[in-house]
N, C-alpha and C positions, 0 to 999 in steps of 0.2 A: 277246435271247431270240427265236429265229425260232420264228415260226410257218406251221405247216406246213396247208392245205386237202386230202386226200386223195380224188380225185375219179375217175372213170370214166376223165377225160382225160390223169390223170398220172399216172396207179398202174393196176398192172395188179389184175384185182378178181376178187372172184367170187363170185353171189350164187343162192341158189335155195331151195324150200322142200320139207319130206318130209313125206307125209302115212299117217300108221299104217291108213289105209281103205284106198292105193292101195300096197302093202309093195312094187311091185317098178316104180312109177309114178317119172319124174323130170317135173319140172318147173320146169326152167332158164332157158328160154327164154321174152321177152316175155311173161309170166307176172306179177304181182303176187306179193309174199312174203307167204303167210297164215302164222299164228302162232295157236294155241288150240284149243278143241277147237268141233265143229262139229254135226252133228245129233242125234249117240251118241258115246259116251266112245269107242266105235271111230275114231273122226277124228281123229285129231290130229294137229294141225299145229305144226312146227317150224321158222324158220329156220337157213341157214346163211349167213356172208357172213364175206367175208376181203379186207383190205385191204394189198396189198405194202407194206414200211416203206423200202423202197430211195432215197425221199427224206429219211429219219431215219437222222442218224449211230446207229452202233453202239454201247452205253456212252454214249448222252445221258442226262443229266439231265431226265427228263421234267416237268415242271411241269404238264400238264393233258394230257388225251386226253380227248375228246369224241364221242362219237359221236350223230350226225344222222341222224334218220327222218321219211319224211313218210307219216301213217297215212291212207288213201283209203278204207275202207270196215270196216263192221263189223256183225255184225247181232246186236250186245249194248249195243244204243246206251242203256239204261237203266242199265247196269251199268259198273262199272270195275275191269279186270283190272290185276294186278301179272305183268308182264312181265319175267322175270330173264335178264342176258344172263352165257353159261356160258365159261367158258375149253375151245378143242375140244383134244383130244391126240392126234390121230391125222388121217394124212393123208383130205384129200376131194378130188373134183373134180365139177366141173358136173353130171356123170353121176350123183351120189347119188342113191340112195332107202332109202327107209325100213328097209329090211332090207342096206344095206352104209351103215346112219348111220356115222360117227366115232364116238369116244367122245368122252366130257366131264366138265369136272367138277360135280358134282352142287351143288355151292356156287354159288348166280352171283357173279359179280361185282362186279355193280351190279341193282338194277333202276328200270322206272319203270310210270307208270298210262299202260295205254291205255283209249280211251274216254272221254277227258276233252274239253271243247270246244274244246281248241286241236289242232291234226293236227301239229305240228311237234313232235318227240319228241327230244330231249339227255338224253343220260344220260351220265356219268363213268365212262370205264374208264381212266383215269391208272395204277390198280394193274395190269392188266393188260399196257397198251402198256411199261409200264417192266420187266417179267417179259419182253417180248418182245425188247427192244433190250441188257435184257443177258445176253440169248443163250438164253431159252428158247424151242423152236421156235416159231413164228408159223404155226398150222393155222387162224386165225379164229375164229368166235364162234358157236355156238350160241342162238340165241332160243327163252324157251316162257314159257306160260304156268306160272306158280307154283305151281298149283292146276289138274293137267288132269283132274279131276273133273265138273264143271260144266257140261251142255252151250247150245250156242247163244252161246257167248264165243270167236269166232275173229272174229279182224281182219287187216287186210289191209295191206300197206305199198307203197309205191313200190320198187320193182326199179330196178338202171343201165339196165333195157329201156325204163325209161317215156319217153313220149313229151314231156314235159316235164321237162325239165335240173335245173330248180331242185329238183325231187322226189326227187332222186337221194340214194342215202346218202353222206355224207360223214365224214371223221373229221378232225378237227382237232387238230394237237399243237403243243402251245409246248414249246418244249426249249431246254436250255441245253447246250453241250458243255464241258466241266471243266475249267478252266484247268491243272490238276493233277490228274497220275493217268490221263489220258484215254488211251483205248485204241482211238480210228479217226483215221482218214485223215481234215485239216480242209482242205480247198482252202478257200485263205487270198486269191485274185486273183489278179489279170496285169496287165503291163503292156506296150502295142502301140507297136511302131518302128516307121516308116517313113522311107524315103529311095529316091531316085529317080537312077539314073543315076551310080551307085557303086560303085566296086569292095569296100569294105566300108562296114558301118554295126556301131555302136556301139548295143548294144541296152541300152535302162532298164531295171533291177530292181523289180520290185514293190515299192512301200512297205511296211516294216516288216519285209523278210526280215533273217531271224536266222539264225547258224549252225546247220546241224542240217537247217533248210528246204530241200528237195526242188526244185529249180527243173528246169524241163521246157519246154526252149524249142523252139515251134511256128515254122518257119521255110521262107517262099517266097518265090520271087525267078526273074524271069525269067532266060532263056540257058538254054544247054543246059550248062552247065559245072557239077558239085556247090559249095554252100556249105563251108565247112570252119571249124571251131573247135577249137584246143587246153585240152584239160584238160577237157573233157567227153566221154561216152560216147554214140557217134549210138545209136539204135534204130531208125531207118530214113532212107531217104535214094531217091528215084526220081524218073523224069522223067514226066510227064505231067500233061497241063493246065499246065504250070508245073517250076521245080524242087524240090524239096522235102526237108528235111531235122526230122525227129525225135532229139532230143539231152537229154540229162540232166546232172546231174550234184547235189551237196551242197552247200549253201553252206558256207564258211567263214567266220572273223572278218575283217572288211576285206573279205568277196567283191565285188571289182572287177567292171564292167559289161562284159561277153561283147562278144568283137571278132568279127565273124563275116566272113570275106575270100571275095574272088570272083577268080579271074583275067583277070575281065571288070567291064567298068562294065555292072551291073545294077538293075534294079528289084526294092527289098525290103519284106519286112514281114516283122517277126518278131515275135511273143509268147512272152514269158517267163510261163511259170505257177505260181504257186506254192502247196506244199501242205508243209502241218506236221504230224509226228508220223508219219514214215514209215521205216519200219524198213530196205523194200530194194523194190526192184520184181522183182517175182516172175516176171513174162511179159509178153510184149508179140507183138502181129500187124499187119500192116496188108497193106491189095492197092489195086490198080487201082480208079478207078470209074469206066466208061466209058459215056458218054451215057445215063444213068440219073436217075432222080429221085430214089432213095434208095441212100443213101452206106451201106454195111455192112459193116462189119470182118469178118475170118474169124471163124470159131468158136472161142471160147478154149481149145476139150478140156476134160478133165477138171480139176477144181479142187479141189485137196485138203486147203488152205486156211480155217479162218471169216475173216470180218468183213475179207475184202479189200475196196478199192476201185477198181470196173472205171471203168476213163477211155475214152470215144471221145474222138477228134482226125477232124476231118475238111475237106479244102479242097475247096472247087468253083472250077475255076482257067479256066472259061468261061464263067460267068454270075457276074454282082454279083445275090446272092439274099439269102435267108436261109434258116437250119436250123430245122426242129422236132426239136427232142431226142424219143429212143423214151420209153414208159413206163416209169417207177423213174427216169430220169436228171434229174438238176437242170443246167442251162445256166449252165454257167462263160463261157463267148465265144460268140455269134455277131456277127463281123465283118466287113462287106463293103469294105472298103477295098482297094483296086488292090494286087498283084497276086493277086486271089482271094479268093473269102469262105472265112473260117474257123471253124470252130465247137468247141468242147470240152462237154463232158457229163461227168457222173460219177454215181454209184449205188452205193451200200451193199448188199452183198453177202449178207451175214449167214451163210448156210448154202447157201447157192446152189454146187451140184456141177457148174456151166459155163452157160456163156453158147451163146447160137446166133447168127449173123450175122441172124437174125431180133429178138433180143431187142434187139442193140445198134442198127437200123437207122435212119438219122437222115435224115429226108424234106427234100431240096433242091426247093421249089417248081417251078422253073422248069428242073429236072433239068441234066446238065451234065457235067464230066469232072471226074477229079483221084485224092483217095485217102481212103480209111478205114481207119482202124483204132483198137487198144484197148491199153490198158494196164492191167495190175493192179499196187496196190500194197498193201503189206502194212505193217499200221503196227505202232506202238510198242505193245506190250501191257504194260505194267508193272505187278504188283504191289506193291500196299503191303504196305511192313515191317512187321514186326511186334515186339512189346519186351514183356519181362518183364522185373520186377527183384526180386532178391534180398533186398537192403538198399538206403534203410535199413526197419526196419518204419515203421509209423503211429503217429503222437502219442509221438514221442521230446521230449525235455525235453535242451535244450543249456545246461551252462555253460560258463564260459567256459575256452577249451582243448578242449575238448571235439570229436572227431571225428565227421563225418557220412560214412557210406562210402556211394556207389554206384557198386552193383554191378549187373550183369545179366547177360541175353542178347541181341540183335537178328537177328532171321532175315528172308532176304529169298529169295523162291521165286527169284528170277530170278538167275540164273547173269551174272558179269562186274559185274551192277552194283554202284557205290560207295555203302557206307551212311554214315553218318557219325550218330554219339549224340551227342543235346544235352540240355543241358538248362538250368532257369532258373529262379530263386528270382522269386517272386512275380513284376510283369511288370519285372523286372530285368534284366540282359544277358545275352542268350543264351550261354553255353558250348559248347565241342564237350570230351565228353568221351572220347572212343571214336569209330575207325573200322574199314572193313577190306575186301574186297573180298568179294563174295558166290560161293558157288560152287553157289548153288542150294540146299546140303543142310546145311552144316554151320554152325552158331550163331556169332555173331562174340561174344566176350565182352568186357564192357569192367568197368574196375574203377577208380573217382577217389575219392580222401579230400580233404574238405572239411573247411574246420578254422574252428571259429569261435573268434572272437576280438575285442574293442574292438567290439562289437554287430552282427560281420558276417560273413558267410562268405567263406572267401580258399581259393581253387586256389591253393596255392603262395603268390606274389606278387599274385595277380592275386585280385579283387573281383568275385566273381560274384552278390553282393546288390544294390550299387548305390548302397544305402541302409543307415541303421541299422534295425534289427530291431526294432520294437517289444518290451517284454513284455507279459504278459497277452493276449496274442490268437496266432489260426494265422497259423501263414506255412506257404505253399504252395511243396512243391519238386516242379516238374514236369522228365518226362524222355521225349524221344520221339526215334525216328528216324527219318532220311530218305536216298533211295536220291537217284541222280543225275539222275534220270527225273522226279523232282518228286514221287514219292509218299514219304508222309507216314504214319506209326503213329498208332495213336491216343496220347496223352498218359496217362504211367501217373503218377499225386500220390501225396503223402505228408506229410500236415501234419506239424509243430514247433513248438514253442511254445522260446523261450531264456530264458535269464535272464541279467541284466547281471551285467558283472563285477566283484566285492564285495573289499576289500580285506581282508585277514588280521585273524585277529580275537585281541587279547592280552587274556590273561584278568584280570580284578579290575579295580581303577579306579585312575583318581589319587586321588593321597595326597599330604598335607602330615603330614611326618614328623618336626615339631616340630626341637626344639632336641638336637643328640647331638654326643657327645664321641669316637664310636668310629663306624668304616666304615659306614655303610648297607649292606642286605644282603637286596635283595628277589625272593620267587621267582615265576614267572610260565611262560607258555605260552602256545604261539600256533598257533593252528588258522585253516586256510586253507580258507571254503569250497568251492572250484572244486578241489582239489586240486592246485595249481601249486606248483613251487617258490617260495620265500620268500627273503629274506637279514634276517636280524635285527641288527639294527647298537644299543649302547648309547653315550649320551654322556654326557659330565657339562659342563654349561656347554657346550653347542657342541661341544664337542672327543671325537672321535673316543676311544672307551675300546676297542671293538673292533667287529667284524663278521664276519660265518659266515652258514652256509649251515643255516636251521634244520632241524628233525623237526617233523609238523605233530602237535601235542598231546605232544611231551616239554617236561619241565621244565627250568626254567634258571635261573640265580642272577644281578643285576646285581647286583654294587659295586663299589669303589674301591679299588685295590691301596694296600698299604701307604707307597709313593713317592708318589704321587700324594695322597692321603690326606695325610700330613704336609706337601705342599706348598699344599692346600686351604687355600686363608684363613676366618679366624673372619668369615663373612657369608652369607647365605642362597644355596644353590647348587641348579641344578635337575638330576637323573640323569632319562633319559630313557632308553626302550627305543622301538624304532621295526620295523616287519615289513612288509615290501616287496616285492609280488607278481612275476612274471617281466614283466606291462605294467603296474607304475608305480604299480597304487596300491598305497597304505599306508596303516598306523594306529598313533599313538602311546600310550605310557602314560608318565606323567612323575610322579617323585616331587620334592617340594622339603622342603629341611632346610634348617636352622643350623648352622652348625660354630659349638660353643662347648667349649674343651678345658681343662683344670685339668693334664693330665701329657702328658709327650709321649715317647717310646719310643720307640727306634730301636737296630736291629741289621741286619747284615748277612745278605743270602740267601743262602744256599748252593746253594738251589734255582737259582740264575741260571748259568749255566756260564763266564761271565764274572766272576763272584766266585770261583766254585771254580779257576777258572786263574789268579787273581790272587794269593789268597791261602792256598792251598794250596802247603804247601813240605814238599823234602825234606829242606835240615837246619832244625837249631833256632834260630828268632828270641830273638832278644837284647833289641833296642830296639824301644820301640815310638814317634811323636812324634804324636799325634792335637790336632788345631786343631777348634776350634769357630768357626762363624759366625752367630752369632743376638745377639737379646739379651735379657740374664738380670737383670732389676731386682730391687733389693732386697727381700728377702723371699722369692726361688724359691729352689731347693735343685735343684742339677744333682750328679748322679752317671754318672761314667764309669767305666768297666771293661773290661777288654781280658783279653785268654788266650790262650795259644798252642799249648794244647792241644784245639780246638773239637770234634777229631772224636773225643775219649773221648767215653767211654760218660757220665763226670762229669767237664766240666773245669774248670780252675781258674782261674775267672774272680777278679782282682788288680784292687783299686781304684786309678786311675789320675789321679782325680778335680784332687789339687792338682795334679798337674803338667803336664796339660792344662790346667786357666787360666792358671795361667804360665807359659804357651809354654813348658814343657820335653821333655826326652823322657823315656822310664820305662824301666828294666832290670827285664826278667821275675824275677822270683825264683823260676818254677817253671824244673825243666831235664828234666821226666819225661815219657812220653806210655806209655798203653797202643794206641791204633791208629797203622796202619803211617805214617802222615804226620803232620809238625806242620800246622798250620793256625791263623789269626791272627783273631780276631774281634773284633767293637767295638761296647758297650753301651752307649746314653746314656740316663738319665732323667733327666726334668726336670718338678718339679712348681712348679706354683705358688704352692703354699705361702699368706704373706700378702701375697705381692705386689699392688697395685692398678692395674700398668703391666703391659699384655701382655707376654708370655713370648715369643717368637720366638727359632726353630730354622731360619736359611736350611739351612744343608746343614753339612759337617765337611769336613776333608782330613788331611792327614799322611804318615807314611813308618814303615818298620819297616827293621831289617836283623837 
């Protein structure tokens, strides 16, 4: 954070005061500044006083601004006046008087007490000096009394004429200049070669140049023959005092160390200088200086430009001296090392519509030959982007699957530059969601759906949370853009609250479904909170009975096909329904029963298309041979029965019973059908009867023709 002294000696100044008794009176000169009013409210005294800012970057960061008074007399020495200093808006010069004051604004600024026992007067005008560097004109300061009612309350201050330095007004600024966003010219250093008696030398870069950085190398060398360097642009090049070369150029990535050649073995010194945040150099002059004391570049002309930055360059190539830089410029180099002192300066510009070879003139002690001149350059002025968005709203509530869009706009006033939208769930991984090149006018839009899922938010494949997502509390999704320049939107939020992801929920509970003889048969539903698809799968014992894609809250029936079912052993078995979200969870309902059966029934499905093609014929069956394989302990009663007319309307089912246990075959004794096909079907019941040995039914076979 430089801090800056603003004084008679470095800043050009201007002070004086108007007195409403003397309306057409100035009093500029070697003069003390009185301030108040004085014998009759007819007197009134005001200052004025203005400090150039040409040693403060344009677009600094002001941290402090101070202003320093030393008060030498008063004849209100009982009393203590409130002093308000006013921002002036219109042009003055030394010449003022009371009837061509400036205006001002009626508000001060700041004020402080004069007439207190100490003389040395700080007051804070930080709000002011930073209204001035970012670019509201600089016409100086207004002084008065708060109160010019009052007579016999005028005091008197030290002027730059006093004859004692320390009295002098001064302004003090600490200032930062923005690493980001900055909009002036930062001469960044140099760095000085030297070599003797060489046909070329190999010149240092300044430490820390980066591409983009502005390098301007300062370059003299004895002989009469010019320096010469490829891939930079000279801006000047002559002979006297020495020979001498003005050169530029842009650094690049890798920019290699400048080879500068001579067709003669000579004595050189070069200086590379370097400055950041330079857009282009605008103009450039230099001339002769010939046996003079002060070195002075031409006149720049007209400047139609703000917040350039004028550069002198000047070498005195006959005396090893030193420079005094003019007033506004700050001393980049003064160097006296063989062949020639060299000097650089530089000064912020602000509103300034040219320069004079008086304003730039840089005092050579001991006077001497060689050249002066100047350069302007004109920096990067970037604005910040700027970003709306559309979507998503505030205090959205995610579950899971659930989409988060954003969408916007980003505008950036400045033409060619690249924007680029990002954005970032709490302090998570940055995203780029949206880019696009700026054309000055037209909105770049961008538009990304964020998809939560498993307690996160996912671009696609990619994890822009970081983290799981708490619930119960905000999560922060921030979205901002940035151009290529380094400026920065402000950050547009949007809280969210999520809620984790809940597996499918089937309706009723488990059941113990006792002891049963006949299929279980249970209905149920299943509602998904998050709205996801589902798959509902039932089993019985482990074993897959089916799976589908359910309806969330339609009804549905589990049980056990009639195959299956009969192949069920008499012992406790468990049916099971199961509902399975698209990521994995789930939630079961299980019923358990007993198989315990007293009959056992079995016939053929016709429903099966596999049955209907087996046993479905065009002529008429004759034989039937039906085998049993179970076993039937004394006391069951099994009945079989067979027909060959299934698909009447009545068919005539034929007990078949004795000659299926003795493996025989059966001749039909019907030979009739009313529908158009025969068709063969096959009845067994088997009860228990008094049997006290279980009944078992593996399965049946046989043959017809």
């Amino acid at each position: 954070m430089p801090v800056v002294t603003l004084t008679k000696n470095n800043s050009i100044t201007l002070d004086t005061y108007i007195d409403s008794s003397q309306p057409n009176g100035s009093f500029s000169s070697g003069t003390p500044l009185v301030v108040g009013v004085s014998t009759s409210t007819a007197q009134k005294d005001r200052i004025l006083i203005k400090f150039d800012l040409g040693l403060i970057p344009n677009d600094a960061i002001i941290n402090s601004a101070t202003l320093n008074l030393t008060e030498i007399s008063n004849n209100a020495a009982s009393s203590q006046r409130t002093i308000g200093v006013h921002k002036v808006t219109s042009v003055w010069d030394n010449s003022v008087t009371w009837n061509t004051s400036p205006t001002f604004d009626n508000t001060p600024i700041n004020t402080f007490l004069a007439g207190t026992s100490s003389t040395a007067k700080s007051v804070s005008i930080t709000q002011l000096v930073q209204q001035w560097v970012n670019g509201t004109p600089n016409y100086g300061m207004l002084l008065k009394d708060e109160d010019e009612t009052t007579i016999n309350t005028s005091f008197a201050f030290a002027s730059f004429d006093n004859g004692t330095s320390a009295y002098w007004p001064t302004l003090t600024i600490d200032y930062t200049i923005p690493s980001t966003g900055k909009k002036c010219v930062e001469y960044a250093g140099n760095a000085v070669t030297g070599l003797t008696g060489q046909s070329s030398i190999t010149a240092s870069l300044p430490g820390g140049t980066q591409p983009g950085d502005l390098l301007i190398a300062q370059v003299t060398q004895s002989g009469s023959n010019p320096a010469s360097i490829t891939g930079w642009t000279t801006l000047y090049q002559g002979v006297n005092a020495g020979n001498h070369l003005i050169a530029y150029k842009f650094a690049t990535v890798g920019e290699p160390n400048p080879v500068f050649t001579n067709p003669s073995s000579v004595n050189w010194k070069v200086v590379i200088h370097r400055f950041k945040n330079v857009k282009r150099v605008d103009r450039s002059g230099f001339q002769f200086a010939n046996l003079t004391a002060f070195f002075s570049p031409p006149n720049t002309g007209a400047i139609t430009k703000t917040n350039l930055l004028a550069v002198t360059l000047a070498v005195n190539g006959t005396v090893s001296t030193s420079f005094t830089p003019p007033l506004n410029f700050a001393e980049g180099l003064d160097n006296n090392a063989a062949p020639g002192t060299a000097t650089l300066t530089y000064s912020y510009l602000y509103d300034k519509t040219s320069l004079t070879s008086a304003d730039m003139s840089m005092a050579s002690g001991s006077g001497g030959s060689g050249y002066a001149g100047y350069i302007l350059l004109e920096p990067i002025t970037n604005n910040v982007p700027t970003l709306t968005i559309t979507s998503p709203s505030d205090n959205l509530t995610l579950s899971e699957g659930n989409a988060l869009p954003v969408a916007g706009e980003a505008s950036d006033a400045d033409a060619n530059n690249n924007v680029v939208i990002r954005c970032q769930i709490n302090n998570g991984p940055i995203r780029n969601i949206g880019s696009g090149v700026s054309d000055g006018v037209t909105p770049i839009s961008f538009a990304r759906t964020l998809t939560y899922r498993n307690k996160r938010l996912w671009d696609g494949a990619t994890d822009v949370a970081g983290a799981d997502l708490a619930e119960g509390i905000d999560h922060i999704l921030k979205v901002w853009a940035e151009d290529d320049q380094g400026g920065k939107s402000a950050e547009v939020t949007r809280k969210f609250r999520v809620i984790w992801n809940r597996p499918p929920s089937i309706s009723g509970s488990d059941a113990d479904l006792g002891i049963i003889s006949t299929p279980p048969s249970q209905v149920y539903s299943v509602t998904e909170p998050e709205g996801e698809p589902f798959i509902i799968t039932e089993y019985l014992d482990g074993e897959v009975l089916r799976s589908f894609a359910g309806v969330d809250g339609q009804q549905y029936t589990v049980t056990i096909p009639t195959d299956k079912w009969l192949r069920t052993s008499l012992a406790q078995h468990t049916l099971k329904v199961r509902a399975t979200d698209s990521q994995g969870l789930y939630s079961e309902r299980t019923y358990t029963f007993t198989r315990s059966d007293n009959r056992i029934e079995l016939t053929l499905d016709f429903n099966d298309p596999n049955i209907q093609n087996f046993f479905i014929l065009d002529d008429k069956p004759l034989r039937i041979l039906v085998t049993l394989d179970g076993t039937f302990p004394s006391g069951s009663n099994v009945l079989v029965e067979a027909c060959n007319n299934f698909l009447d309307d009545t068919p005539t089912w034929e007990d078949i019973t004795g000659p299926t246990l003795a493996g025989r075959g059966y001749i039909f004794h019907n030979t009739t059908k009313t529908a158009a096909q025969w068709a063969i079907n096959i009845r067994v019941t088997i009860e228990k009867g008094t049997a006290t040995e279980p009944v078992i039914l593996n399965g049946f076979g046989g043959a017809f023709d």
